[in-house]
KEKEGU-559543 format. One line per 3 residues: for each residue x, y, z of C-alpha. Coordinates in Angstrom, 1 decimal. Each point is the difference from the previous one (the first is absolute). Layout:
N
X Y Z | ...
END
This chain:
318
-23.1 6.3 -1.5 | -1.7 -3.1 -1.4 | 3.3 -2.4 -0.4
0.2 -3.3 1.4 | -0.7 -0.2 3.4 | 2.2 -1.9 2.8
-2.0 -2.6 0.4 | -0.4 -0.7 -3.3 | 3.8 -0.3 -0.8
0.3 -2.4 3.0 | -2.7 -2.3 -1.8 | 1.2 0.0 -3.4
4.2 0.2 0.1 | 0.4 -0.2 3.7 | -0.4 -4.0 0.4
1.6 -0.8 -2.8 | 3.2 1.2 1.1 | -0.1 -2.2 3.0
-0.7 -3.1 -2.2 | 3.4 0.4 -1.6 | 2.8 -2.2 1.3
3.2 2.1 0.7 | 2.5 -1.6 -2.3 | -2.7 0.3 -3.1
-0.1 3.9 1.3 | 3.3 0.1 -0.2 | 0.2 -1.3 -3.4
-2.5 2.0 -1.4 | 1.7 3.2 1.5 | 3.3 -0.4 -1.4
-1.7 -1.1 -3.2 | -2.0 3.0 -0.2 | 2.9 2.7 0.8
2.2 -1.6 -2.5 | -2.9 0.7 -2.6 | -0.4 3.9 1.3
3.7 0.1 0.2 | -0.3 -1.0 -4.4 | -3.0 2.6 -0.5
1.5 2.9 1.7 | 3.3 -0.3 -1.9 | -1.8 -0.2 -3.5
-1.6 3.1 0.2 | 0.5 3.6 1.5 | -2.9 0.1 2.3
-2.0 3.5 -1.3 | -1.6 -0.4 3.2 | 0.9 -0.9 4.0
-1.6 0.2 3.0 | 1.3 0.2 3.2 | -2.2 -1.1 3.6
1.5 0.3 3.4 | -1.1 -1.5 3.2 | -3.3 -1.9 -0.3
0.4 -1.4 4.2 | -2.9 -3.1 -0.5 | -3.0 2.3 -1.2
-1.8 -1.1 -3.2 | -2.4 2.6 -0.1 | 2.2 2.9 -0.2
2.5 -1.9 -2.2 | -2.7 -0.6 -2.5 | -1.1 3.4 0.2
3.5 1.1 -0.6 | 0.3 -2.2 -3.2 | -3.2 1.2 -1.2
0.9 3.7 0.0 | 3.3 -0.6 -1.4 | -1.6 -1.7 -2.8
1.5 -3.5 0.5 | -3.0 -2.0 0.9 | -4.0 0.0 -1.2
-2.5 0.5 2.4 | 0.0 -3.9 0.5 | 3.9 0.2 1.2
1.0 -1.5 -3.4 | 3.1 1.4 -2.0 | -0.8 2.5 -2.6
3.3 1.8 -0.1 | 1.1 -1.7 -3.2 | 3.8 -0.6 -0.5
0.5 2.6 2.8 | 2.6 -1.0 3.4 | -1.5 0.1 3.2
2.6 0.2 2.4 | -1.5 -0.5 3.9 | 3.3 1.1 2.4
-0.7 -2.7 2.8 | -1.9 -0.1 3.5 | -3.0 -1.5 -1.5
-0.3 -1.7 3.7 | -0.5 0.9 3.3 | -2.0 2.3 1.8
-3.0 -0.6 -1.5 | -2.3 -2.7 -0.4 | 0.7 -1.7 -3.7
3.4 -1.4 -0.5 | -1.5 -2.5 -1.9 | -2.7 1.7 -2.2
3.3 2.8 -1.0 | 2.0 -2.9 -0.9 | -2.3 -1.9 -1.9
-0.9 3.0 -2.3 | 3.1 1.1 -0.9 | 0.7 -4.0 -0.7
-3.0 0.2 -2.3 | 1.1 3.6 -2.0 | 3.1 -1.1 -0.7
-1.3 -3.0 -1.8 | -2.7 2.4 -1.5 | 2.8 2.4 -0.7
2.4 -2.7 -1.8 | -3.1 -0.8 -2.4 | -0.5 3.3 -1.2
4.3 0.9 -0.4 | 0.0 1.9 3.2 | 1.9 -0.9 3.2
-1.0 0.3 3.9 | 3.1 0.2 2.0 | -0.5 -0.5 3.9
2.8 1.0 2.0 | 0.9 -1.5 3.6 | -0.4 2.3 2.8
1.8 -0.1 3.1 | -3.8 -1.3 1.6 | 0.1 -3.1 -2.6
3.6 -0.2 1.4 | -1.1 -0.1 3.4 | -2.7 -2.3 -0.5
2.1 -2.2 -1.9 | 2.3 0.1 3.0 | -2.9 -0.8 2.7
0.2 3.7 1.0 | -3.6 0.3 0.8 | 0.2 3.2 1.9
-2.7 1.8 -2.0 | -2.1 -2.8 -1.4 | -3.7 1.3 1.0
-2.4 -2.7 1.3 | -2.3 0.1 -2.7 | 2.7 -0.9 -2.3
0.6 -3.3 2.1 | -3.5 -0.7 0.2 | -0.6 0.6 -4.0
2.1 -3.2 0.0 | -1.5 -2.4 2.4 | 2.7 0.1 2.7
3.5 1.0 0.9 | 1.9 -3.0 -1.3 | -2.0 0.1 -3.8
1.0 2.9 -0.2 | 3.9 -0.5 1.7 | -0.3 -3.1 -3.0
-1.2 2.5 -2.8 | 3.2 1.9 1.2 | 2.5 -2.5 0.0
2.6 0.6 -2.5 | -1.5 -3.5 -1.7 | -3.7 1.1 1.0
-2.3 1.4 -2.3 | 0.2 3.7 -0.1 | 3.8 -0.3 1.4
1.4 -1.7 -3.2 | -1.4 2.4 -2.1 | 1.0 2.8 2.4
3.4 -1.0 0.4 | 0.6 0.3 -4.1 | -1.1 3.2 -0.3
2.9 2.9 -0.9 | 1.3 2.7 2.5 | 0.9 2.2 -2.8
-1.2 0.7 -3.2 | 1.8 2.4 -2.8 | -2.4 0.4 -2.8
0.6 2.8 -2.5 | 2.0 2.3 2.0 | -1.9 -0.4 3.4
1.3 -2.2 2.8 | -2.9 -1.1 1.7 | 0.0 -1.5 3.7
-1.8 0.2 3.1 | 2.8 1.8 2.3 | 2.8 1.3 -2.1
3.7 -0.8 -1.0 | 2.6 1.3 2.2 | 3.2 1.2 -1.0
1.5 -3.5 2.0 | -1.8 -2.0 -2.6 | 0.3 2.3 -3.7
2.6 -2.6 -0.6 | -2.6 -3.0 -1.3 | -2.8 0.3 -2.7
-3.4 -0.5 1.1 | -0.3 -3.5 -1.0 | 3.0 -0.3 2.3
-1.5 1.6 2.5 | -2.9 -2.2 0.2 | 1.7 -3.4 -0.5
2.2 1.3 3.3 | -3.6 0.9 1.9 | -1.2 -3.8 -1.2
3.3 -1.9 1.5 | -0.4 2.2 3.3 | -3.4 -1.2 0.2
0.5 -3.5 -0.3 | 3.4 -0.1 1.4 | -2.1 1.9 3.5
0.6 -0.1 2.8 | 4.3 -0.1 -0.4 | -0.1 3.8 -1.4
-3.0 0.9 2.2 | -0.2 4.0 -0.7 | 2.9 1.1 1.2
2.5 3.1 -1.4 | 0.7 -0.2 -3.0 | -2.1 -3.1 -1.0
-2.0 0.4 -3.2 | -3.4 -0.4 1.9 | 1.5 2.9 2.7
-1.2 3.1 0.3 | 2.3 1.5 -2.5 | -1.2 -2.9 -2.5
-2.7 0.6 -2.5 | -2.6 -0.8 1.9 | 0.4 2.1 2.9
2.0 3.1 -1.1 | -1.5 3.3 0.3 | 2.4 2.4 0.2
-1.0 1.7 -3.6 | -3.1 1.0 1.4 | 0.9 0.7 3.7
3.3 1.9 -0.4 | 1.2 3.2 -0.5 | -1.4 0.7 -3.8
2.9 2.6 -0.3 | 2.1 -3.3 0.5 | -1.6 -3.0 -1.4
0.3 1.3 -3.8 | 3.6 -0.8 -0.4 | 0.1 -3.4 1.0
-3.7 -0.8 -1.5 | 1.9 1.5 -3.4 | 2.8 -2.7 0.6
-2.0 -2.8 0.1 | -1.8 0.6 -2.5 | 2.7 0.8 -2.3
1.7 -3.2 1.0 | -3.2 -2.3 -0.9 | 0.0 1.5 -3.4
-3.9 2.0 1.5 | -1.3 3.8 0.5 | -3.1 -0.8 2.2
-0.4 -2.0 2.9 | -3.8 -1.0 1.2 | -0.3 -1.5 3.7
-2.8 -0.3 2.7 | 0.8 -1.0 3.1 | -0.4 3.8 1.6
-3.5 0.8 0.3 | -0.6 3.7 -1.0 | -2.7 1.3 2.1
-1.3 2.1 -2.0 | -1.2 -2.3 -2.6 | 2.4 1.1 -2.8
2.4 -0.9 -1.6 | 3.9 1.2 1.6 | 2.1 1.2 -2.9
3.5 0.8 1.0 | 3.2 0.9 -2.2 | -2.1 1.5 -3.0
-2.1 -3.2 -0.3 | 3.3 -2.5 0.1 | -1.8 -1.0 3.0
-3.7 -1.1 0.7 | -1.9 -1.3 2.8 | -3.2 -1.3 -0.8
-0.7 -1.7 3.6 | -3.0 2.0 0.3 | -2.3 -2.0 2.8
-2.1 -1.7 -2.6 | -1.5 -2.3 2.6 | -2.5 1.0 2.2
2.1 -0.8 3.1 | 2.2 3.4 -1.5 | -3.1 2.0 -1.4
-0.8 -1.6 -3.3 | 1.9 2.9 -2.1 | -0.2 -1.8 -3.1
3.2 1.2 -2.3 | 1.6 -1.4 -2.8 | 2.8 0.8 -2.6
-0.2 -0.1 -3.5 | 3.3 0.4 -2.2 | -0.2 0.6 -3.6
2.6 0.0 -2.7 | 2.3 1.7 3.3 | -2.7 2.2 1.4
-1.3 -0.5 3.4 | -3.6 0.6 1.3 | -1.5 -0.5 3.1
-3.7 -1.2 0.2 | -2.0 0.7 2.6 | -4.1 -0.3 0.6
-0.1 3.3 -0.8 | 1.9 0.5 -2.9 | 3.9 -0.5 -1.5
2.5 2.1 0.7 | 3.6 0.3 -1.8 | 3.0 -0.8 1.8
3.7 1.0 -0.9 | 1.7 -1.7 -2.1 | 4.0 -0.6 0.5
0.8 -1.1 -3.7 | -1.5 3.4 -1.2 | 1.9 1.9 2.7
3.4 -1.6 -1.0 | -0.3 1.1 -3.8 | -1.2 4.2 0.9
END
């Protein structure tokens, strides 16, 4: 496909990220969000799309974007006053932390402009990276930045990519869909998302007194880390899946986190559930996938075509 290539991105957004001071990031970040917080609420969005895990590869999220009609062939927004909403892990594992960052930085600004909204969500790898949990930064990733301490600075909850990172949601409820990058266990149906992710923002900057253990927000039942709606029993995760839901006033929940191997999107719970962690990168396959909902009605999009999904909502009125 002829779409921006890597290096291309690196020379024409990549440097200008690094220019930025981290306070002015910062600033810009929460400014931005409060202005995508105002669009979303004063219209229904007639369109939103929803991303999983990217993992640091620019070429295969561009792809993805492109297919799923959200950018030009120049990696531009096109999408209107559509929501993207990109389910976190946009590092790690592959090469382009920065280059991933940087664009969606760029479409949400392009979004704003033309009444849309581009909603990153932290993943437990922005977590970790946040954190100085390193374990599956790839080399190339270091090296895109000059050297391990520019890029331990762009980290740094004051750094350049960390102070926009550490302002991003957990959660998202738009419309009827909770959107998120693990999922929200029963332990935590209590709070609202934006409560959810103003808890996941103190535990980050509070780190390391919480560290990760039981029961802490950023643990494994938090939601970054939880799985259990897509690795349990599936005769058993529909009740409590139901129960959250109901309590956060919602009849879908999308996460990633859970890579489906087969390159599809998981539907569980007559479509209540979705997983759209499909192994966009190339260090997973490069399954490109994306999900499209519509005035309530779920589609997957794929290289080869959409496909329609289940929709709860419907289900609950037959």
């Amino acid at each position: 496909m002829d779409i921006l290539h890597k290096a291309r991105e690196k020379q024409t957004i990549g440097s200008s990220v690094l220019c930025l001071t981290g306070w002015a990031v910062f600033g810009w970040g929460k400014a931005l969000a409060a202005e995508q917080e105002t669009t979303a609420a004063n219209h229904t969005p007639s369109r939103i799309v929803a991303v999983g895990d990217l993992h640091a590869d620019i070429d295969h999220a561009l792809q993805t974007l492109q297919m799923a009609g959200i950018v030009d062939g120049d990696g531009h927004w096109m999408a209107g006053d559509s929501i993207l909403v990109q389910t976190g892990d946009i590092t790690d594992r592959g090469p382009d932390s920065l280059e991933v960052i940087t664009l969606l930085r760029r479409l949400q600004t392009e979004a704003k402009d033309a009444n849309g909204a581009v909603y990153p969500l932290l993943g437990n790898h922005e977590a970790m990276n946040l954190l100085g949990d390193w374990r599956y930064v790839s080399e190339a990733d270091v090296a895109d930045f000059g050297s391990v301490e520019a890029r331990q600075a762009a980290f740094s909850l004051d750094g350049e990519l960390g102070s926009w990172l550490s302002q991003l949601d957990a959660v998202k409820q738009i419309d009827g869909t909770v959107f998120l990058h693990g999922g929200v266990a029963p332990t935590w149906s209590q709070f609202t998302a934006e409560e959810l992710s103003q808890q996941v923002r103190t535990a980050i900057i509070n780190y390391p007194s919480g560290k990760n253990a039981s029961g802490s927000i950023l643990g494994s039942d938090g939601p970054l880390w939880f799985r259990g709606y897509l690795t349990g029993d599936p005769n058993a995760v529909c009740g409590p899946l139901q129960l959250v839901l109901a309590q956060m006033g919602a009849h879908r929940m999308v996460v990633g986190h859970t890579t489906q191997r087969s390159g599809e999107v998981a539907v569980r719970c007559n479509g209540a559930l979705l997983g759209i962690d499909t192994g966009i990168s190339a260090h997973y396959g490069g399954h490109h996938s994306a999900v499209e909902i519509k005035n309530g009605d779920a589609q997957a999009i794929y290289s080869s075509g959409r496909k329609d999904l289940p929709d709860p909502a419907k289900q609950l009125t037959q």
